[in-house]
C-alpha positions as CSV (number, residue, x, y, z in Angstrom):
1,X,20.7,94.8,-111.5
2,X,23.4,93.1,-109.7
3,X,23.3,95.1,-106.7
4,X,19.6,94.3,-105.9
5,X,20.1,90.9,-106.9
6,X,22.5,90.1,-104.0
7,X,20.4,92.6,-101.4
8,X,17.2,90.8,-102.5
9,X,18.2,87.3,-102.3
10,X,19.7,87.7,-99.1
11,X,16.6,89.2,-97.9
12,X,14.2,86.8,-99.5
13,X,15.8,83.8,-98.7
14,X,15.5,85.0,-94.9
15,X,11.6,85.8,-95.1
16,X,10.7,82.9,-95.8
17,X,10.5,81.9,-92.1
18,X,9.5,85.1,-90.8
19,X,6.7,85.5,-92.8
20,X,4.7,82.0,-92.5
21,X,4.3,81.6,-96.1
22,X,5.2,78.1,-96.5
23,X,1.7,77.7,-94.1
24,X,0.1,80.3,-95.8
25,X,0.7,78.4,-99.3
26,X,-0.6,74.9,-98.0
27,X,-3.6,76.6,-96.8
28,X,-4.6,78.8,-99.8
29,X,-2.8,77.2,-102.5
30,X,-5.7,75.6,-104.0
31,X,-7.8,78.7,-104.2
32,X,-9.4,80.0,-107.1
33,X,-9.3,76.6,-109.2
34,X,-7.9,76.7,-112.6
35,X,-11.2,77.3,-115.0
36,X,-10.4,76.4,-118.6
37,X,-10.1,79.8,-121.1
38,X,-13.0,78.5,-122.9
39,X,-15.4,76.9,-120.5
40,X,-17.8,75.3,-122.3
41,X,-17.0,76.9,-125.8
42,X,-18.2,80.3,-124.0
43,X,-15.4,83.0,-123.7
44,X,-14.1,83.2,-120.2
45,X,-14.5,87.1,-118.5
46,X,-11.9,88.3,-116.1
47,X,-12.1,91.5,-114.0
48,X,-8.8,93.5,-113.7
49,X,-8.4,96.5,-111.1
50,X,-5.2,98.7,-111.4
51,X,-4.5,102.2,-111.1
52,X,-1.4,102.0,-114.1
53,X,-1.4,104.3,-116.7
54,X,-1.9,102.8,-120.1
55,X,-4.4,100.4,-118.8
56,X,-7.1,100.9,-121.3
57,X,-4.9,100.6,-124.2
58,X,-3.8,97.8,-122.7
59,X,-7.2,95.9,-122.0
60,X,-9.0,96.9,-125.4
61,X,-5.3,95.5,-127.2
62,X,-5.9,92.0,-125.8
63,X,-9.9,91.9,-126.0
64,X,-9.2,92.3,-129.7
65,X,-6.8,89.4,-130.1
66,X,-8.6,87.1,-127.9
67,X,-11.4,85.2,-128.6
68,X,-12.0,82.6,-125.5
69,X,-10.9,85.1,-122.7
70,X,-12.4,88.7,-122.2
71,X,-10.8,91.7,-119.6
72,X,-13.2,93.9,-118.0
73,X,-11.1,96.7,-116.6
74,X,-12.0,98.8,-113.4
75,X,-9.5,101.6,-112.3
76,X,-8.5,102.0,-108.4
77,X,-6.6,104.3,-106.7
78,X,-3.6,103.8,-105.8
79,X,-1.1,103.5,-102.2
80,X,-2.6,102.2,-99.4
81,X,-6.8,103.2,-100.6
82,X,-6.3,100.9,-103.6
83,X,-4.8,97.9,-101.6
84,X,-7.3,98.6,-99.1
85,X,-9.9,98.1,-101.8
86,X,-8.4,94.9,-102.6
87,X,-8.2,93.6,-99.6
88,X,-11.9,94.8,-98.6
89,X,-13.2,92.9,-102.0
90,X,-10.8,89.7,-100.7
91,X,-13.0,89.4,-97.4
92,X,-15.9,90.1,-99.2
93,X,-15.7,87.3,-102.0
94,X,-16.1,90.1,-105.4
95,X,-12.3,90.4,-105.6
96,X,-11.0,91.1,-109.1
97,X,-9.3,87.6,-111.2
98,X,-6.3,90.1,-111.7
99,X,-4.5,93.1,-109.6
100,X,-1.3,95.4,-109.9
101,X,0.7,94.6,-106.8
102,X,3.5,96.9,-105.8
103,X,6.6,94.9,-104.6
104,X,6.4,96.0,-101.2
105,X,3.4,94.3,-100.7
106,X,4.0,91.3,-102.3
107,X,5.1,89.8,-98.9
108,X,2.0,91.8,-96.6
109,X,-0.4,90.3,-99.4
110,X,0.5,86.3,-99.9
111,X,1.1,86.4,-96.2
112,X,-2.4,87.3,-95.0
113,X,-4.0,84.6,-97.8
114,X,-4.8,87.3,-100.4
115,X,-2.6,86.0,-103.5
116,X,-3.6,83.0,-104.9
117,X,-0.2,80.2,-105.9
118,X,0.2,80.8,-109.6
119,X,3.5,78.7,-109.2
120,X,1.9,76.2,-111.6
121,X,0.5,78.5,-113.6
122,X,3.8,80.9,-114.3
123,X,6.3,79.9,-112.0
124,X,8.6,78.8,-115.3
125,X,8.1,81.9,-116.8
126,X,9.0,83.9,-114.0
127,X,12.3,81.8,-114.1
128,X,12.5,81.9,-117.5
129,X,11.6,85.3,-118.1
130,X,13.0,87.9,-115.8
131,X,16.4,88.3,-114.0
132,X,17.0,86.8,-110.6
133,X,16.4,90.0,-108.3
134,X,13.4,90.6,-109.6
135,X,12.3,86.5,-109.5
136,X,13.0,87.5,-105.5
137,X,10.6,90.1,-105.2
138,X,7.5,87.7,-106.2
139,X,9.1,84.0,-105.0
140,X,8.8,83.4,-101.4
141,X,9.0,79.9,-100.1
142,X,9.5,78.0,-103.5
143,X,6.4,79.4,-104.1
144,X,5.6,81.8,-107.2
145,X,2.9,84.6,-105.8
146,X,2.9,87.4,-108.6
147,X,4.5,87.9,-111.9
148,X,6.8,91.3,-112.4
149,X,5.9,94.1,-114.8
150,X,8.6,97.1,-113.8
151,X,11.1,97.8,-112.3
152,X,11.2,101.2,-110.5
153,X,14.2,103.4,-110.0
154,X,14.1,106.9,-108.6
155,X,14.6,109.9,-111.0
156,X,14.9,113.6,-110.7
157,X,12.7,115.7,-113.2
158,X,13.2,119.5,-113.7
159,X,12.2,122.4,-116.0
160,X,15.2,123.0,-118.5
161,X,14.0,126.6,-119.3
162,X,13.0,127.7,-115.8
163,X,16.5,126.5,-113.8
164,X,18.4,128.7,-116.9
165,X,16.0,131.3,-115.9
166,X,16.6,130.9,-112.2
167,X,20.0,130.2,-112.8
168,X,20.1,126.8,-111.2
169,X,22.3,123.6,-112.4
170,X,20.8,120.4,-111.6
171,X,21.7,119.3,-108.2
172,X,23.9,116.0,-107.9
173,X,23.3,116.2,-104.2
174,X,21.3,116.8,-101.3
175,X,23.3,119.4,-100.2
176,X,23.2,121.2,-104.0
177,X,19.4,120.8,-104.0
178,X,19.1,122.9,-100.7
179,X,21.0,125.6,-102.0
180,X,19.2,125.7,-105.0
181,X,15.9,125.6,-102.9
182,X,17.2,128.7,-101.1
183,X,18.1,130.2,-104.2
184,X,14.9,130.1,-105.9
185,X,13.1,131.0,-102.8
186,X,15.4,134.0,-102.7
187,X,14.8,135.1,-106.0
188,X,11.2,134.9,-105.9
189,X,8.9,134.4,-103.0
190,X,6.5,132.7,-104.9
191,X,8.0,129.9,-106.1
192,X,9.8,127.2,-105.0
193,X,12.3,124.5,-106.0
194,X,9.8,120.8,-105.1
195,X,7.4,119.6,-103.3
196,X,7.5,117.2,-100.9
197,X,4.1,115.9,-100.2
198,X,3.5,114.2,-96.4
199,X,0.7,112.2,-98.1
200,X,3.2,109.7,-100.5
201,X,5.1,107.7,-97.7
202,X,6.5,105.4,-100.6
203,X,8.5,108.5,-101.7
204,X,9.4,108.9,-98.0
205,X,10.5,104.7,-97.9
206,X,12.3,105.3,-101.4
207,X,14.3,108.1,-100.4
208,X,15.1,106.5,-96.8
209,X,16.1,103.7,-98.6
210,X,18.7,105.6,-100.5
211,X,20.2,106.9,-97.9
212,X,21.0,103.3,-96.5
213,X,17.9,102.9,-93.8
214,X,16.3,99.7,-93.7
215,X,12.9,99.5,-92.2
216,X,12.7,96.0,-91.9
217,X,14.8,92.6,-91.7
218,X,15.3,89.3,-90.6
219,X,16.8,87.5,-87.9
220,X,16.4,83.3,-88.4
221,X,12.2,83.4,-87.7
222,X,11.9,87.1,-86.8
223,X,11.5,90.6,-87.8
224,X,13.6,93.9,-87.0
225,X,12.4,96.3,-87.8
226,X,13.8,100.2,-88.3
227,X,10.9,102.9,-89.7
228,X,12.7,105.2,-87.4
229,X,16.4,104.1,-87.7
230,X,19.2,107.0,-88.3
231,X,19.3,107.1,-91.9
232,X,15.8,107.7,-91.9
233,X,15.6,110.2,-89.3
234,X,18.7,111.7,-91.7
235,X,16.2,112.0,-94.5
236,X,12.9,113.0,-92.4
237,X,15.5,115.9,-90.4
238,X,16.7,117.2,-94.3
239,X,12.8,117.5,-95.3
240,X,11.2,118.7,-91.8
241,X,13.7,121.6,-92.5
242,X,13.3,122.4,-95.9
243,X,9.3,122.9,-95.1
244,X,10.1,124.6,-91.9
245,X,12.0,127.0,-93.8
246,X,9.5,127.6,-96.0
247,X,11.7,126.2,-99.3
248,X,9.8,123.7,-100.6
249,X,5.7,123.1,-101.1
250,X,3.9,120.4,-99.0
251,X,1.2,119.4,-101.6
252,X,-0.9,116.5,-101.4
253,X,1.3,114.0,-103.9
254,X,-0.9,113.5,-107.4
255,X,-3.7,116.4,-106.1
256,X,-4.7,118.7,-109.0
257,X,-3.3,121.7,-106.3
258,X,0.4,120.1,-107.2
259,X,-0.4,119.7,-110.4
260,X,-1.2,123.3,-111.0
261,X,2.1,124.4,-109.5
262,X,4.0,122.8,-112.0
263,X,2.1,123.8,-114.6
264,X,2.2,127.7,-113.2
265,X,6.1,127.1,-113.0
266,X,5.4,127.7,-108.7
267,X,7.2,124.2,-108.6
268,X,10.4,123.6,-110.7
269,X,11.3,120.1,-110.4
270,X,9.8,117.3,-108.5
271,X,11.0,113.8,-107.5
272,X,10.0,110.9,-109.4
273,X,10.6,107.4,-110.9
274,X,11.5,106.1,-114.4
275,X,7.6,105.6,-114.7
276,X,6.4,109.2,-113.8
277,X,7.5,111.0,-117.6
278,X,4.1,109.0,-118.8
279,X,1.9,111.0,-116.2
280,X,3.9,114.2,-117.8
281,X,2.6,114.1,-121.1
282,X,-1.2,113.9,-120.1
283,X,-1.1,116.0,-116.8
284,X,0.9,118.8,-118.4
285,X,0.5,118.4,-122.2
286,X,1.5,122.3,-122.9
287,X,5.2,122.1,-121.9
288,X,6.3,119.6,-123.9
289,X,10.0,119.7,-124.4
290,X,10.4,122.0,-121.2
291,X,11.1,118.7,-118.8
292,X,14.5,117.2,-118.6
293,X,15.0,114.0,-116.6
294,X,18.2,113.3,-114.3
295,X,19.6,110.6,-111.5
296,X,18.0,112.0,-108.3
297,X,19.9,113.4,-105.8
298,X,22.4,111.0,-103.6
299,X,24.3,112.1,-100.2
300,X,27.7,111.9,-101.6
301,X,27.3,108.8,-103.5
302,X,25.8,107.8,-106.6
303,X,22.8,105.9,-105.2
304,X,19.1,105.3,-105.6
305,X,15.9,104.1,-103.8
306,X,13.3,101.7,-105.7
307,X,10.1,104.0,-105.8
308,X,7.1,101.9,-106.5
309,X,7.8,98.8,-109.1
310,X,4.7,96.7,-109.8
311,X,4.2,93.2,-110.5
312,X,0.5,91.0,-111.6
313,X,-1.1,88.6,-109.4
314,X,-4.6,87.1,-109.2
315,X,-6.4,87.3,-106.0
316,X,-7.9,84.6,-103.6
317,X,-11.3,83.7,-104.7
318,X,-10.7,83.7,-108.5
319,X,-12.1,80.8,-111.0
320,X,-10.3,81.7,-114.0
321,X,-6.7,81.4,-112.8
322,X,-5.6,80.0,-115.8
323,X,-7.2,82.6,-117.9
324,X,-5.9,85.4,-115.8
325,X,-2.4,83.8,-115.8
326,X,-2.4,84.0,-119.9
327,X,-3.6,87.7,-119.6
328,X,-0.5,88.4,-116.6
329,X,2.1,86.8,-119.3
330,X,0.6,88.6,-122.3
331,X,1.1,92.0,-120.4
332,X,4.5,91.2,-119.0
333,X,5.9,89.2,-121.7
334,X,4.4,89.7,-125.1
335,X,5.5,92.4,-127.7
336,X,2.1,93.5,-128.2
337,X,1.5,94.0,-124.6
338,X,4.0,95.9,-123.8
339,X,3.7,98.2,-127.2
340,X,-0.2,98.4,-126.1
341,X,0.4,100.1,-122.8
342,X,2.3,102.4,-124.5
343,X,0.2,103.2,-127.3
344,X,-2.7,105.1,-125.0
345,X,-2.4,108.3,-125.8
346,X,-4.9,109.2,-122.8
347,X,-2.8,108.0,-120.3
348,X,0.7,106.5,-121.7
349,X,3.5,104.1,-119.8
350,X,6.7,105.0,-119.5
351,X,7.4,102.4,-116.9
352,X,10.6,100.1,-117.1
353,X,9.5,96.5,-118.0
354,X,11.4,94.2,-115.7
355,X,11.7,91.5,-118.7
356,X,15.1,92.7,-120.6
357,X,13.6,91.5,-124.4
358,X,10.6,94.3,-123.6
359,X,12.5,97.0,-122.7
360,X,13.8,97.4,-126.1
361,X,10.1,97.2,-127.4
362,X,9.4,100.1,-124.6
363,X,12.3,102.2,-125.8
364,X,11.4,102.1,-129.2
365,X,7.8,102.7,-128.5
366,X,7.8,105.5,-126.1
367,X,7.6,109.0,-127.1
368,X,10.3,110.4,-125.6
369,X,9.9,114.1,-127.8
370,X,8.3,115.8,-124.5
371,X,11.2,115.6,-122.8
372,X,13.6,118.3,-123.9
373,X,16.4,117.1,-126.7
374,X,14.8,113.6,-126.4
375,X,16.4,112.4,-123.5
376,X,17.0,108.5,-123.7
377,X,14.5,107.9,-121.0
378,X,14.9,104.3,-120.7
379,X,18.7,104.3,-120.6
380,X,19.1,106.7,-117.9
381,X,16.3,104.7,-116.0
382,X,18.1,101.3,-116.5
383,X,21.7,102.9,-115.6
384,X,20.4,103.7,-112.6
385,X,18.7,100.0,-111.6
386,X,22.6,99.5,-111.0
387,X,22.5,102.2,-108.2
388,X,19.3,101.2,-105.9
389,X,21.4,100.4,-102.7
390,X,21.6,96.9,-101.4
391,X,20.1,95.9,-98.4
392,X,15.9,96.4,-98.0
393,X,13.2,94.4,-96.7
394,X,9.9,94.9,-97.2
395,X,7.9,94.1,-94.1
396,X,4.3,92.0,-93.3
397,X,2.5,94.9,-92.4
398,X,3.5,97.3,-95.2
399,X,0.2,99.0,-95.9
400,X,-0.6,99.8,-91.5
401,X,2.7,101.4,-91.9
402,X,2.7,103.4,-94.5
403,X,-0.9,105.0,-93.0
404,X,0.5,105.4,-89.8
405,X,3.6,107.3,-91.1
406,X,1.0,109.4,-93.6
407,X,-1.3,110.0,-90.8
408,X,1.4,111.4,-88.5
409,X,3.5,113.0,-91.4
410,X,0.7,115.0,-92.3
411,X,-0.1,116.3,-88.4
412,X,3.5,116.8,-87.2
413,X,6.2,116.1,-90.1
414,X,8.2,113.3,-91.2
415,X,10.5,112.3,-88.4
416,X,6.9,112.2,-86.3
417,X,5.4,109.8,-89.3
418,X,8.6,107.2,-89.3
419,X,8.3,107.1,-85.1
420,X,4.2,106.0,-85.6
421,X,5.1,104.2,-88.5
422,X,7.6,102.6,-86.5
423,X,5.4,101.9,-83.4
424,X,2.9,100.4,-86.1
425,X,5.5,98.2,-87.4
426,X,6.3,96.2,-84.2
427,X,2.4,96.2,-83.0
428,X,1.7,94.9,-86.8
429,X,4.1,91.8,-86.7
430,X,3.2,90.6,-83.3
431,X,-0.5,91.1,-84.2
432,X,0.3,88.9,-87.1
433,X,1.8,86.1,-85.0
434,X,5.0,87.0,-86.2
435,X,8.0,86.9,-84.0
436,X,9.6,90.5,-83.4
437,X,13.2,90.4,-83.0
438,X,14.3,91.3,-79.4
């Protein structure tokens, strides 16, 4: 992670300013209080929202082994409905003790008074526990807002029987992937080589991102910001054309219609993350050992966007911040935890845990026999941690720009959605009270 370690801290270090939170902590810092696990010798009872596979497993584990605290589970969808829904239940005073937080809006959350301080709480094991870069991504103003669980890089997954069929080798880059598209296309005019859904505008930031774009940044106490900037509109050109050409689908990203397209073998390879072979297994159970994974990909050099990543934090308006801190460490920490995400059979984890000691427990816990010849999953997905370009900057208004650039992608394409999610972007920050860089 040495890369993002240097892009992050840089970044971080900057934000601080921009983003208020040094106010925002002296105002909401004391929020939730710090309820004992066992308040009066009566088992304390947390709520938990997420939308992570291997929740359950998860949950049930640690009710088990615990007899003073208690999880009560609720799932939520994810992208910008879930955070919605978090936010909504923020204003409205039922918001859950505990809530999967993306990193991108780590920054957007803590800023607007959402996250309570858990810097007493687990701001030593956040030192002590996880490497530097990834410290970055939840520390903003000395101040400890959530506690990492994954880390996220992009991946390229692909039928092994049906490219030998087609005759396809796995594309290295963008250039290879068209041709292949055109290929496939060719060969049959009912299938097609991906999808690239205008409903998923994190896939949109993460392959942006790889292509050297940065959306946002810092300048002293202000924001610049670049949705729209020429790396971007590189990648949004690339995809307009492929769907204007008719060689790749436009599904709606997780919809049963996409789903079905892989299954059919209409779709032959789709772009994911290192935690997207867990959805495999339950969404498409039938072609075990018919999926390969590879590094997505790149533009001419090896290099890779962070798609997703989530971290724990417990939300404004929580009494059992203690309690929920213990559960936070025991998922992102513990060996049980992390072996009891895994273990759901319904709905199993194959995400990356940010914490080095547990992604050894992952790797030997995750099945990796549905992927053909038992690809190393976890190796491939930590080589290419080193590859996630240096550079990004989540901005304050993360979740108004990702809907503007979904609203618009799905209307008039993807260079259209980065210009509205661009527009959004400076209208957000000054909204804010932010300073927008001239």
């Amino acid at each position: 992670m040495s890369r993002t370690s240097r892009s992050f801290r840089t970044a971080v270090t900057a934000a601080v300013a921009a983003l208020g939170l040094l106010a925002t902590a002296t105002a909401c810092g004391g929020d939730g209080g710090s309820t004992d696990a066992a308040s009066g010798g009566k088992p304390v009872t947390i709520d938990y929202w997420t939308w992570t596979l291997g929740a359950k497993s998860t949950v049930e584990a640690f009710n088990r082994t615990h007899k003073d605290i208690q999880v009560r589970f609720t799932e939520i969808p994810s992208a910008t409905e879930g955070y919605s829904k978090l936010a909504n239940a923020v204003k409205a005073g039922n918001a859950p003790d505990v809530a999967t937080i993306e990193y991108q809006m780590v920054p957007e959350f803590a800023s607007q008074g959402n996250l309570i301080d858990l810097t007493k709480y687990a701001g030593e094991t956040v030192k002590s526990k996880f490497p530097k870069p990834l410290q970055d991504l939840v520390t903003f103003g000395g101040r400890t807002w959530t506690v990492p669980y994954d880390a996220a890089p992009q991946l390229y997954y692909y039928r092994t029987d049906l490219f030998k069929r087609y005759g396809i080798e796995v594309p290295k880059t963008w250039g290879e992937f068209k041709a292949a598209a055109e290929k496939v296309r060719k060969k049959d005019k009912n299938v097609r080589l991906a999808s690239m859904p205008k409903s998923d505008p994190a896939l949109l930031a993460a392959l942006s991102w790889q292509a050297g774009g940065k959306w946002f940044a810092t300048e002293g106490d202000a924001w610049r910001t670049g949705v729209d900037d020429a790396a971007t509109k590189k990648v949004t050109a690339y995809w307009d054309g492929l769907v204007k050409d008719d060689l790749v689908q436009s599904f709606a990203g997780y919809s049963p219609e996409e789903t079905k397209a892989r299954t059919s073998g209409k779709t032959l390879s789709f772009l994911g993350a290192s935690w997207s072979a867990g959805g495999m297994k339950t969404a498409m159970p039938d072609l075990k050992g018919k999926w390969a994974a590879a590094p997505m990909p790149n533009w001419g050099t090896a290099a890779s966007g962070n798609y997703g990543g989530t971290s724990y934090g417990v939300l404004k308006g929580s009494k059992h911040a203690e309690a929920a801190t213990e559960f936070i460490t025991w998922l992102t920490t513990n060996k049980a935890g992390v072996e009891a995400r895994l273990a759901d059979l319904e709905s199993p984890s194959s995400a990356l845990p940010a914490n080095p000691e547990m992604r050894a427990v992952a790797a030997a816990k995750f099945d990796t026999s549905y992927l053909d010849g038992s690809q190393d999953l976890y190796k491939l997905a930590s080589d290419q941690v080193d590859t996630i370009v240096p550079g990004w900057t989540w901005g304050p208004d993360q979740m108004d720009v990702y809907t503007a650039i979904q609203d618009e992608a799905a209307k008039s394409g993807f260079t259209a959605g980065v210009e509205a999610g661009q527009k959004q972007a400076e209208s957000g920050i000054t909204e804010r009270g932010l300073k927008l860089a001239e």
